[in-house]
C-alpha positions as YAML, in Angstrom:
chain: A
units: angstrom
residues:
- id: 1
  name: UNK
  ca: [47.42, 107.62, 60.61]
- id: 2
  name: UNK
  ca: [50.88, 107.18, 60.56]
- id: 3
  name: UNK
  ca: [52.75, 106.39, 63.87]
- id: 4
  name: UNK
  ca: [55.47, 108.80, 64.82]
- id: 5
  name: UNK
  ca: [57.82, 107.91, 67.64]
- id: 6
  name: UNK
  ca: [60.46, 111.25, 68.75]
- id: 7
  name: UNK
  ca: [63.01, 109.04, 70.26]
- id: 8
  name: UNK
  ca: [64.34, 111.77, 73.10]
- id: 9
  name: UNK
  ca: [67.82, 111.32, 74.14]
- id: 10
  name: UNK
  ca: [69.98, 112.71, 76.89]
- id: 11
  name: UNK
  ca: [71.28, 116.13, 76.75]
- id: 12
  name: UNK
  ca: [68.71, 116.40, 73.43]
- id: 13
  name: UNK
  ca: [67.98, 119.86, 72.80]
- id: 14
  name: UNK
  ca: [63.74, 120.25, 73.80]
- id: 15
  name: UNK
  ca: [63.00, 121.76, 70.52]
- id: 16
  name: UNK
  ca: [64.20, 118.72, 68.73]
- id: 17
  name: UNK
  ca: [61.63, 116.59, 70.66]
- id: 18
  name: UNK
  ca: [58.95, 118.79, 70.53]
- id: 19
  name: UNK
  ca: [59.46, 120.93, 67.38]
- id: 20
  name: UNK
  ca: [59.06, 117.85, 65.45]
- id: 21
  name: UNK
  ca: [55.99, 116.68, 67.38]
- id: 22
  name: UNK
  ca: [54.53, 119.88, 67.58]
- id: 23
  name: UNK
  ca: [54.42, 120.26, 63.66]
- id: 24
  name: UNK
  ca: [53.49, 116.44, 63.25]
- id: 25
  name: UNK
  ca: [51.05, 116.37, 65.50]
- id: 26
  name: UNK
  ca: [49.13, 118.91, 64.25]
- id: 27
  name: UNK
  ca: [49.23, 118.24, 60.42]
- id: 28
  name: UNK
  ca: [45.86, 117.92, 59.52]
- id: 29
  name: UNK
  ca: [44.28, 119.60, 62.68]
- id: 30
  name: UNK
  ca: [45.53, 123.07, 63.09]
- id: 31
  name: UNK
  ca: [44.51, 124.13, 59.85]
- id: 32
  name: UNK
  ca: [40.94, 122.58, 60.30]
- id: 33
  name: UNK
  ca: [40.53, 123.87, 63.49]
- id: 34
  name: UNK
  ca: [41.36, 127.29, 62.49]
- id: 35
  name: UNK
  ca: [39.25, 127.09, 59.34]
- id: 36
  name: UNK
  ca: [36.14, 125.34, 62.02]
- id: 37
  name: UNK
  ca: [36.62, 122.26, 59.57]
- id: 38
  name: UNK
  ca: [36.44, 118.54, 60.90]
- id: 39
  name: UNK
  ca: [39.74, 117.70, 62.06]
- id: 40
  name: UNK
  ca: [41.90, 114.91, 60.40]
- id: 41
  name: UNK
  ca: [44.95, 114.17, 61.63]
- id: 42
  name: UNK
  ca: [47.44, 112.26, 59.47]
- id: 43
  name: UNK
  ca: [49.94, 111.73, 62.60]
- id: 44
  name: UNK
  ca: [49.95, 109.89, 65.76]
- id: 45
  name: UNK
  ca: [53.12, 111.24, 67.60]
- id: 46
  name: UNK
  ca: [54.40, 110.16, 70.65]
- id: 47
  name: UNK
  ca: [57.74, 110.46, 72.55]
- id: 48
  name: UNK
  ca: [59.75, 107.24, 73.88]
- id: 49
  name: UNK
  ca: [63.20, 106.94, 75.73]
- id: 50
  name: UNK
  ca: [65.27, 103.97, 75.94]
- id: 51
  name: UNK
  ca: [64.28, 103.31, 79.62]
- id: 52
  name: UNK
  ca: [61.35, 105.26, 79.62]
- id: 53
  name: UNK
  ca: [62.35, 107.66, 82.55]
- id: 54
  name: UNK
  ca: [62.33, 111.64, 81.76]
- id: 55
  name: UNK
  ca: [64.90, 112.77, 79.45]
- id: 56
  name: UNK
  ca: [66.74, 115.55, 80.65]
- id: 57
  name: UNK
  ca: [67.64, 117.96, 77.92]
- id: 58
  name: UNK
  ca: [70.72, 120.71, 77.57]
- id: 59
  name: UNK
  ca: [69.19, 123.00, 79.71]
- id: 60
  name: UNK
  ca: [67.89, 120.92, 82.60]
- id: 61
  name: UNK
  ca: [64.53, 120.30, 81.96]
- id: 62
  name: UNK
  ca: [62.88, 117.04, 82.35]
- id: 63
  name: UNK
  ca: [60.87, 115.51, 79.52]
- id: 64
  name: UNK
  ca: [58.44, 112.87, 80.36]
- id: 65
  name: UNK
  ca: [58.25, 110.27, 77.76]
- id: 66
  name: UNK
  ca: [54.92, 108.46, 76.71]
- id: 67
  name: UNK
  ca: [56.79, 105.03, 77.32]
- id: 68
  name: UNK
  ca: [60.22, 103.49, 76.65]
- id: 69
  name: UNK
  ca: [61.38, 102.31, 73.49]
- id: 70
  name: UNK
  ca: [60.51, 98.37, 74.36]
- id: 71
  name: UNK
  ca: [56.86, 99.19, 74.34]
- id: 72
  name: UNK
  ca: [56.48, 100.01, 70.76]
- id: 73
  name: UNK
  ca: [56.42, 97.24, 69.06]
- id: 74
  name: UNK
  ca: [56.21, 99.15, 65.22]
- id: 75
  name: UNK
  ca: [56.19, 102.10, 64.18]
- id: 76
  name: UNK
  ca: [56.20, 104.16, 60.42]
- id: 77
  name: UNK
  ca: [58.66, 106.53, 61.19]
- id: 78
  name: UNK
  ca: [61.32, 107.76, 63.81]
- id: 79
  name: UNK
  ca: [62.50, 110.92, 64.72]
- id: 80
  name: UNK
  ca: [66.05, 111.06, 66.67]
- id: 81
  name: UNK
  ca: [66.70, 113.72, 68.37]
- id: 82
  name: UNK
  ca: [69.87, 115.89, 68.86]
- id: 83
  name: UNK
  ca: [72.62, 113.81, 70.79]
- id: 84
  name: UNK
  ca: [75.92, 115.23, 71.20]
- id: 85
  name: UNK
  ca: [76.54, 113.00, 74.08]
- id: 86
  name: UNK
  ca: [76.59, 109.66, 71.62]
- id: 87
  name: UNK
  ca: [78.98, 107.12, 73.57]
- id: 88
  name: UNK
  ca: [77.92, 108.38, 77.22]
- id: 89
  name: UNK
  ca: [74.41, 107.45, 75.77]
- id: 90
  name: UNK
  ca: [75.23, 104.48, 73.97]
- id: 91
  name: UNK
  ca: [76.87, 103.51, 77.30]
- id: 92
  name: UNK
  ca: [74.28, 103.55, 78.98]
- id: 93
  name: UNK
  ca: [71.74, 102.58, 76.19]
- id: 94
  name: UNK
  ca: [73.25, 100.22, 74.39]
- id: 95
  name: UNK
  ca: [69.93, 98.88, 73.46]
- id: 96
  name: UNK
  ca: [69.34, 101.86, 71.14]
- id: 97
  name: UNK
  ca: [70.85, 100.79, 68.00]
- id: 98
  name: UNK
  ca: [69.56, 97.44, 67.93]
- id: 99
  name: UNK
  ca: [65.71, 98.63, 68.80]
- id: 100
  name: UNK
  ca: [66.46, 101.27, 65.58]
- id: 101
  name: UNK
  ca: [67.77, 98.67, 63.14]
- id: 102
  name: UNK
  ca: [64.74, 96.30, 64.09]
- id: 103
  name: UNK
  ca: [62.13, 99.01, 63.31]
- id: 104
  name: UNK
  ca: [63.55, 100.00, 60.12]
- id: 105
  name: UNK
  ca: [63.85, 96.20, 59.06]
- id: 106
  name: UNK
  ca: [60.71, 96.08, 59.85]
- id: 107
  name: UNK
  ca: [59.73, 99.34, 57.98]
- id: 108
  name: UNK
  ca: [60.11, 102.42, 59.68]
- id: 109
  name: UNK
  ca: [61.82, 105.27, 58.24]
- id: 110
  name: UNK
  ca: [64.47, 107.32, 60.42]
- id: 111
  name: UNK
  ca: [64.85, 111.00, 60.74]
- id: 112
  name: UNK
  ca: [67.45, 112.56, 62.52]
- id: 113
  name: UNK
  ca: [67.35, 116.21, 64.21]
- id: 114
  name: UNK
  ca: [71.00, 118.47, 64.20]
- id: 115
  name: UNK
  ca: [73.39, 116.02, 66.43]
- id: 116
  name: UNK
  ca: [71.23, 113.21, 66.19]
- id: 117
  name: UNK
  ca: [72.67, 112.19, 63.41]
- id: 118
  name: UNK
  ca: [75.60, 110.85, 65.45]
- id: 119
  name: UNK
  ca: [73.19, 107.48, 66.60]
- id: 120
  name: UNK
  ca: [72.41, 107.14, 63.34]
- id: 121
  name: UNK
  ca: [75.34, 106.98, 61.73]
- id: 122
  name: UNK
  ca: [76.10, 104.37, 64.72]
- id: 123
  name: UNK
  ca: [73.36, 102.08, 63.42]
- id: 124
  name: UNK
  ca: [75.62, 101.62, 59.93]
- id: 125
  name: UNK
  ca: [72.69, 102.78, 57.68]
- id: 126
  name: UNK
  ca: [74.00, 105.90, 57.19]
- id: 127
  name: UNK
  ca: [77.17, 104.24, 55.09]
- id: 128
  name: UNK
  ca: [78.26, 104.86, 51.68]
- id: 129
  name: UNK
  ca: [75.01, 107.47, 51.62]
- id: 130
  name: UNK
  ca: [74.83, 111.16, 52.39]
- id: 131
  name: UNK
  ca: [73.98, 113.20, 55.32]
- id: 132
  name: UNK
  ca: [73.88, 116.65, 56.88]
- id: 133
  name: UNK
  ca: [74.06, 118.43, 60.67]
- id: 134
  name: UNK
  ca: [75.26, 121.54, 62.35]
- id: 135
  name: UNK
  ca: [77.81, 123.04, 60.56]
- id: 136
  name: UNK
  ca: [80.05, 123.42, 64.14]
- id: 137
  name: UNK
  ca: [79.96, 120.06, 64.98]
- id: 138
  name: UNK
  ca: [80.88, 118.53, 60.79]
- id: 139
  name: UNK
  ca: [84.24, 118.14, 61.65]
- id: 140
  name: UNK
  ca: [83.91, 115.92, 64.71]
- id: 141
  name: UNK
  ca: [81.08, 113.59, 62.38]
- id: 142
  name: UNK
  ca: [83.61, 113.83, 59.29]
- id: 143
  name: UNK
  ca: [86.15, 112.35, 61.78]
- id: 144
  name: UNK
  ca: [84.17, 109.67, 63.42]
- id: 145
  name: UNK
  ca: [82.08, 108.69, 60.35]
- id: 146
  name: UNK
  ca: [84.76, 108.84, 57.29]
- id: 147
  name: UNK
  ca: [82.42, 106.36, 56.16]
- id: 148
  name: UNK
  ca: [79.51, 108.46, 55.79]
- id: 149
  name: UNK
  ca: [79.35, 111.28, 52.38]
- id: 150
  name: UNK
  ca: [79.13, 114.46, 54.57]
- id: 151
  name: UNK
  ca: [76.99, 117.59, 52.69]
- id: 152
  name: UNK
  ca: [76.95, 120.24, 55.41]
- id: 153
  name: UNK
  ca: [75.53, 122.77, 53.68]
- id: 154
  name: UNK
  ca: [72.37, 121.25, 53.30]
- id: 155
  name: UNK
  ca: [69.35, 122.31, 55.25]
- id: 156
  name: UNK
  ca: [68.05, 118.69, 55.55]
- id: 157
  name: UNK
  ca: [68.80, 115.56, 53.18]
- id: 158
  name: UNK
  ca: [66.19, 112.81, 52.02]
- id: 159
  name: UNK
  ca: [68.04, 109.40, 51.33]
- id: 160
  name: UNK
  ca: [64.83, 107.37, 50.92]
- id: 161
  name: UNK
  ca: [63.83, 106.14, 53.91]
- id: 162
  name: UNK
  ca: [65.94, 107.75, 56.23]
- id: 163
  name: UNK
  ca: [66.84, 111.76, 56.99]
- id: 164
  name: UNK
  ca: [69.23, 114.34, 58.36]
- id: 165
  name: UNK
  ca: [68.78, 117.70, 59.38]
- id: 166
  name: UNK
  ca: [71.13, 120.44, 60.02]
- id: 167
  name: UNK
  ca: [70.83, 122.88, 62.91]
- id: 168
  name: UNK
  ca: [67.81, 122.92, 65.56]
- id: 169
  name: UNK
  ca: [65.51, 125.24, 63.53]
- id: 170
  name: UNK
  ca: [66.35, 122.25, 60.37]
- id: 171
  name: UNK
  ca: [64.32, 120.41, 62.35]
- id: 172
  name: UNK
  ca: [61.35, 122.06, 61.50]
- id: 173
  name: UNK
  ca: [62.07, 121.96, 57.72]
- id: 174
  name: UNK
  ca: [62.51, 118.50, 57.95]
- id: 175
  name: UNK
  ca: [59.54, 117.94, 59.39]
- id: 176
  name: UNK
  ca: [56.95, 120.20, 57.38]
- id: 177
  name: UNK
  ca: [59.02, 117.91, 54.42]
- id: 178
  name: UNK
  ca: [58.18, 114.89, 56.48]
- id: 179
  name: UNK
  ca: [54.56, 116.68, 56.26]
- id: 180
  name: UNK
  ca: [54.74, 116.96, 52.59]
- id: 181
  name: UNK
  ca: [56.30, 113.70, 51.83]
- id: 182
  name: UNK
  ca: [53.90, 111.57, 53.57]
- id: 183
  name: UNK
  ca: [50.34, 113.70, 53.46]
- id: 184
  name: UNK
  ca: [51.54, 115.80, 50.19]
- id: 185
  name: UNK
  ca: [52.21, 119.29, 49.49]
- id: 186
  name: UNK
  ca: [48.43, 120.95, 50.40]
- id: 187
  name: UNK
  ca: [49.22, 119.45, 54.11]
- id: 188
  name: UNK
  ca: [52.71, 120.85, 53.94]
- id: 189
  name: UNK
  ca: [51.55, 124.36, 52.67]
- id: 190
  name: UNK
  ca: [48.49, 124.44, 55.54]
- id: 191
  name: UNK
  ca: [51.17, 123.27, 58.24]
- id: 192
  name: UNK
  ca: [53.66, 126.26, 57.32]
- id: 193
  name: UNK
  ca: [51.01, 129.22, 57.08]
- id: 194
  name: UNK
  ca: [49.65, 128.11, 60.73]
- id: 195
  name: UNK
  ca: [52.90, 127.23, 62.27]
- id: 196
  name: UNK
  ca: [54.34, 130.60, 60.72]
- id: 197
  name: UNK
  ca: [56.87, 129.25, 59.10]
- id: 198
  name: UNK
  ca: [59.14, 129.26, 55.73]
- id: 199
  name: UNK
  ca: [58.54, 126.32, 53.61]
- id: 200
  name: UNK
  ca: [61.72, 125.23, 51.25]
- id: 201
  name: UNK
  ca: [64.84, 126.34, 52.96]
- id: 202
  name: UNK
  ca: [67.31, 124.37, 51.54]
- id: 203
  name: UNK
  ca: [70.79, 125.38, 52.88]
- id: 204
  name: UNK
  ca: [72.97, 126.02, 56.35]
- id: 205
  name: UNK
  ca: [75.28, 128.04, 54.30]
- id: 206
  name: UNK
  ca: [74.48, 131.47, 55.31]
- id: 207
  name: UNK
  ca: [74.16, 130.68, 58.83]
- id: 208
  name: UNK
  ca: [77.82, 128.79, 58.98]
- id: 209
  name: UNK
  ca: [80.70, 130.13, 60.26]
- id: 210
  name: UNK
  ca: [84.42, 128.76, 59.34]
- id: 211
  name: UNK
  ca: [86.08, 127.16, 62.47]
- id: 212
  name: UNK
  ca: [90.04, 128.18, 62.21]
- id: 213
  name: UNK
  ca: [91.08, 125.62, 64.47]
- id: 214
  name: UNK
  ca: [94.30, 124.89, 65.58]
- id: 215
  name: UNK
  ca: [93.96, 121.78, 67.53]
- id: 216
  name: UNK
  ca: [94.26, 119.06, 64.50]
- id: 217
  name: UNK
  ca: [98.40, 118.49, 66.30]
- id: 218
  name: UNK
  ca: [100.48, 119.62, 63.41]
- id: 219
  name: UNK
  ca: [102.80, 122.61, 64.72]
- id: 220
  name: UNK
  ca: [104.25, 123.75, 61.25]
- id: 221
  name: UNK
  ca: [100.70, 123.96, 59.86]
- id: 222
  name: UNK
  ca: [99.29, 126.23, 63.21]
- id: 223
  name: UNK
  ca: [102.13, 128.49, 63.00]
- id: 224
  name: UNK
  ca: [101.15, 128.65, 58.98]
- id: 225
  name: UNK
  ca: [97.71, 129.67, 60.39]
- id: 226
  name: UNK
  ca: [98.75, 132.32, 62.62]
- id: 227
  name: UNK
  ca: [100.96, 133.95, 60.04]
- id: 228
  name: UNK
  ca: [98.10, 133.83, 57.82]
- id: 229
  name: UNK
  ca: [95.59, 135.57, 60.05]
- id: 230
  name: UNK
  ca: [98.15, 137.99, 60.80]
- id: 231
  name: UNK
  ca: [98.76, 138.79, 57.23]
- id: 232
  name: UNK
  ca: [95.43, 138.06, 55.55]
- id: 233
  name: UNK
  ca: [94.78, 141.67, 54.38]
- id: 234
  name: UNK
  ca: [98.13, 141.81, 52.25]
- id: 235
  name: UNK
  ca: [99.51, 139.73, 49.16]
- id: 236
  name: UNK
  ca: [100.16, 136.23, 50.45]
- id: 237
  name: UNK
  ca: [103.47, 134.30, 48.69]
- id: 238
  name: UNK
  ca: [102.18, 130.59, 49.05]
- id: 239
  name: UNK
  ca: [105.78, 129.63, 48.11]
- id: 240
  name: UNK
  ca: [107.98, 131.97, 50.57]
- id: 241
  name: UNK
  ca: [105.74, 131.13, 53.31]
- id: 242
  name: UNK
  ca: [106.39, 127.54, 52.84]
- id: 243
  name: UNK
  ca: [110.19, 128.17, 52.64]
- id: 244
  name: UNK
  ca: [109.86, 130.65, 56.23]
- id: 245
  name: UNK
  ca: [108.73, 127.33, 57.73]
- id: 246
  name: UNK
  ca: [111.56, 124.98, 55.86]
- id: 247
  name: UNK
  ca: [109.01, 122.84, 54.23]
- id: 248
  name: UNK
  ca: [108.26, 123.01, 50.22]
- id: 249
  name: UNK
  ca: [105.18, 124.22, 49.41]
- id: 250
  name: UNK
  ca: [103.44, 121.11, 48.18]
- id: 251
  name: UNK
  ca: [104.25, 119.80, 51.77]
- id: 252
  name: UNK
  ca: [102.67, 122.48, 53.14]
- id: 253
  name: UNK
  ca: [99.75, 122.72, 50.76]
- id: 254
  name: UNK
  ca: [98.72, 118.60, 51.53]
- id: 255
  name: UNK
  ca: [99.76, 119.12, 55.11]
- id: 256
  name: UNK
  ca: [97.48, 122.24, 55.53]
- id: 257
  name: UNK
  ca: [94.58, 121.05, 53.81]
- id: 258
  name: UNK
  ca: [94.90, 117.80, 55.62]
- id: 259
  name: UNK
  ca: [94.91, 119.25, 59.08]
- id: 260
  name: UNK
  ca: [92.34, 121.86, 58.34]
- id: 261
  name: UNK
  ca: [90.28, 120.53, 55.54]
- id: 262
  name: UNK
  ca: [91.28, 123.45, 53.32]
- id: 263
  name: UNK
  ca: [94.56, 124.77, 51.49]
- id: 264
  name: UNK
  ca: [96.02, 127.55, 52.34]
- id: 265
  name: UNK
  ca: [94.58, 129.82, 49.86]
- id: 266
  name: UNK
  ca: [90.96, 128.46, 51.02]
- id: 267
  name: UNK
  ca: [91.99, 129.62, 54.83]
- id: 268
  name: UNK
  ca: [92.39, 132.94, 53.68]
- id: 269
  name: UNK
  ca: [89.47, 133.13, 51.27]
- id: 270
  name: UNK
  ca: [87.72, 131.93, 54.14]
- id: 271
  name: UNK
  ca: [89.62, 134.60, 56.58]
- id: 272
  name: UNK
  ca: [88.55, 137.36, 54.34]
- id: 273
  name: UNK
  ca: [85.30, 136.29, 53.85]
- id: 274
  name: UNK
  ca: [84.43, 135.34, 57.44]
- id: 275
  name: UNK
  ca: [85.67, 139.19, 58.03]
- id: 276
  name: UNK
  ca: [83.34, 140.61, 55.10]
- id: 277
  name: UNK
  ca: [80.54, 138.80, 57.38]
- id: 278
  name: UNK
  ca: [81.61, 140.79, 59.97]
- id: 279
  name: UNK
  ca: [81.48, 144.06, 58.55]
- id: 280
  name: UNK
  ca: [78.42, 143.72, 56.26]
- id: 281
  name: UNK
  ca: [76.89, 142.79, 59.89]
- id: 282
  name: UNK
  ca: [77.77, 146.20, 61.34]
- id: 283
  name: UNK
  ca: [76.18, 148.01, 58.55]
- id: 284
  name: UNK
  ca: [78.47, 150.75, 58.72]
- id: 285
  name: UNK
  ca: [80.51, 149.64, 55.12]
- id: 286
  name: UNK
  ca: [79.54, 149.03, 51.99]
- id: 287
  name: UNK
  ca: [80.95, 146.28, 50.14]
- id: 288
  name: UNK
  ca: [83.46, 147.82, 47.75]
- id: 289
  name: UNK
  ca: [84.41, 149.72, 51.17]
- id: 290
  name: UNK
  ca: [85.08, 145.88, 52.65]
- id: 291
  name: UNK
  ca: [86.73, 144.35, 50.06]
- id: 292
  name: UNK
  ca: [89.69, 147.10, 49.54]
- id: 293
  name: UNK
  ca: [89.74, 146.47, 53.63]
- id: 294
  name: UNK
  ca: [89.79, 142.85, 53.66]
- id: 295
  name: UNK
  ca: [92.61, 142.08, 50.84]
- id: 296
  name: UNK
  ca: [90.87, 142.23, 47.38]
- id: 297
  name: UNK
  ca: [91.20, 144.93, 44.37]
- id: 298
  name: UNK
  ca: [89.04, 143.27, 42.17]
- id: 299
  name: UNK
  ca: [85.33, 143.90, 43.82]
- id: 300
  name: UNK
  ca: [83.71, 141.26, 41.39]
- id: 301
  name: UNK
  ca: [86.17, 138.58, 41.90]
- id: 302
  name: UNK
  ca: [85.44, 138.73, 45.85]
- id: 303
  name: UNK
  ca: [81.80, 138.84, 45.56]
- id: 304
  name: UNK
  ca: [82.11, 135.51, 43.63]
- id: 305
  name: UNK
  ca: [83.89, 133.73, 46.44]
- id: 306
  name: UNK
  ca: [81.73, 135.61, 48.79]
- id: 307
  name: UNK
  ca: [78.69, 134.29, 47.05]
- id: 308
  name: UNK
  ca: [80.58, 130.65, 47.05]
- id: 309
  name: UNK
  ca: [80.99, 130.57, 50.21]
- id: 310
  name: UNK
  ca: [77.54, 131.90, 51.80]
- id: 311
  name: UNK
  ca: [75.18, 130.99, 48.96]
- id: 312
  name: UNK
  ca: [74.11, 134.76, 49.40]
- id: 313
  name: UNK
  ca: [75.14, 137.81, 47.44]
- id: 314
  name: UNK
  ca: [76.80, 140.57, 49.91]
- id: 315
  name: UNK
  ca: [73.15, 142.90, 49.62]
- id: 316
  name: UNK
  ca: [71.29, 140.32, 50.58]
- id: 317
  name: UNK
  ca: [73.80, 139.06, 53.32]
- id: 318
  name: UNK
  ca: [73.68, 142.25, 54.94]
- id: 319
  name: UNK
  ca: [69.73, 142.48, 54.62]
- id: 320
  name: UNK
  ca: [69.35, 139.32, 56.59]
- id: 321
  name: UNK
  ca: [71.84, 139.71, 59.30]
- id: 322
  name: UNK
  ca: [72.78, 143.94, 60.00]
- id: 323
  name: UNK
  ca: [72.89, 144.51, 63.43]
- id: 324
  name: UNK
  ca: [73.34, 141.24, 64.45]
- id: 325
  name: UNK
  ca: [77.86, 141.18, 64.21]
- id: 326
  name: UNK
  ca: [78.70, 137.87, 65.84]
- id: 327
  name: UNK
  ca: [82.67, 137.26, 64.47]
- id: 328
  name: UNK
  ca: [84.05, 133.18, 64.80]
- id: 329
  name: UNK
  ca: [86.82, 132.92, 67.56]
- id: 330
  name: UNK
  ca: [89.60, 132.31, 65.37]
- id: 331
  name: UNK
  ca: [91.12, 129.59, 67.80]
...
């Protein structure tokens, strides 16, 4: 059996400590069980802290660890679980990073659940390679880890011998493809139909929404924003704008894209297509309905960029999410 250590962290998530174990743990005995088979396990999972004292997760529950990380002396893989807390952690912990370098020098491979991601991208290992999380918290990692080649629309991302996951539920793809990768796909496929769940998501995208934020410090660019959102439905002059602010518009092209990641005709792609979510989630409209509403004429044109931008066509955007209207604060 492999050995499986869920490294739990403070302010973790509990489904990104015991998601992972759950579907690890019973790789090779659910699926027996249920089919009155001799069970063989291909996992032994346990879950460490740094101290090993409870870990108490986001909404106040206590975990109780098997033992701290000190008292593993090797293990084949470990799973990190979501941190958004990294440098009040590594603070306190500063023994984490080292303990994680010296098992995977030794070995061990390194997954990482949603925000977890943040101690391993402290560790170095992550640099010059490629890595995924939430898609709310990419711009803080993009920030504090230039270093690293962010793909946030990835579901999960294998780089060998270490792993990233996007969002909580991610954590459960990664592991039924931690499943398949080390038992092979049979295990995989028996894990999925007896956990009840999907196997071979492979993108965030149609979950994402676009943060308009307007904290990034660069006044002329906000106010470029706000005009933008106020206008978004109508014909947008990239050049008059620039000259209502007194800047040229390359100026305000490189300053916009590097305060909000995108140029100013992506902001209101994104603005138009963030709003098509919207209405396609009410199920009132159909889509030629929202695209006249939104800004566009040409109905094919817009369903390209809304395809682009949520890896799902608008039919099958609505199927998936009607009823459910949740619209991004746009500050």
């Amino acid at each position: 059996m492999k050995k499986v250590t869920i490294l739990g962290l403070y302010n973790s998530m509990a489904t990104t400590i015991f998601g992972p174990m759950d579907i690890l743990n019973q790789a090779g005995r659910l699926w027996n069980r249920v089919g009155n088979s001799p069970q063989t396990p291909f996992f032994d999972v346990s879950i460490a802290s740094a101290d090993g004292q409870p870990v108490k997760c986001t909404n106040n529950v206590l975990i109780q660890p098997h033992c701290s990380i000190e008292q593993i002396d090797k293990t084949d893989l470990i799973v990190i679980a979501s941190a958004t807390c990294i440098q009040q952690i590594l603070h306190k912990n500063p023994e984490l990073v080292p303990w994680i370098l010296k098992q995977y020098n030794r070995g061990a491979q390194v997954a990482s659940i949603c925000t977890g991601v943040f101690l391993l991208a402290e560790t170095g290992l992550l640099d010059g390679k490629s890595a995924t999380l939430h898609w709310g918290f990419t711009k803080m990692f993009s920030k504090k880890y230039p270093q690293v080649n962010l793909e946030p629309d990835q579901m999960f991302i294998d780089q060998g011998r270490l792993y990233c996951s996007a969002g909580v539920s991610a954590g459960m793809d990664l592991s039924l493809y931690l499943v398949e990768k080390f038992c092979g796909r049979r295990a995989a496929l028996e894990s999925a139909k007896t956990m009840v769940l999907d196997l071979g998501r492979e993108m965030q995208t149609p979950y994402g929404c676009f943060l308009f934020s307007q904290d990034h410090g660069d006044p002329s660019v906000v106010k470029a924003q706000k005009w933008i959102e106020q206008h978004y439905t109508k014909s947008i002059d990239y050049e008059r704008l620039a000259n209502k602010f007194r800047i040229s518009r390359r100026s305000l092209e490189r300053r916009f894209k590097q305060a909000t990641g995108v140029t100013p005709l992506g902001y209101l792609q994104q603005l138009r297509v963030e709003t098509a979510k919207s209405l396609l989630e009410e199920g009132s409209r159909t889509f030629n309905e929202i695209t006249y509403q939104v800004g566009y004429e040409d109905i094919s044109f817009f369903r390209k960029i809304f395809v682009r931008l949520t890896g799902l066509r608008p039919k099958e955007y609505q199927q998936r999410f009607a009823g459910y209207s949740v619209k991004c604060n746009l500050s």
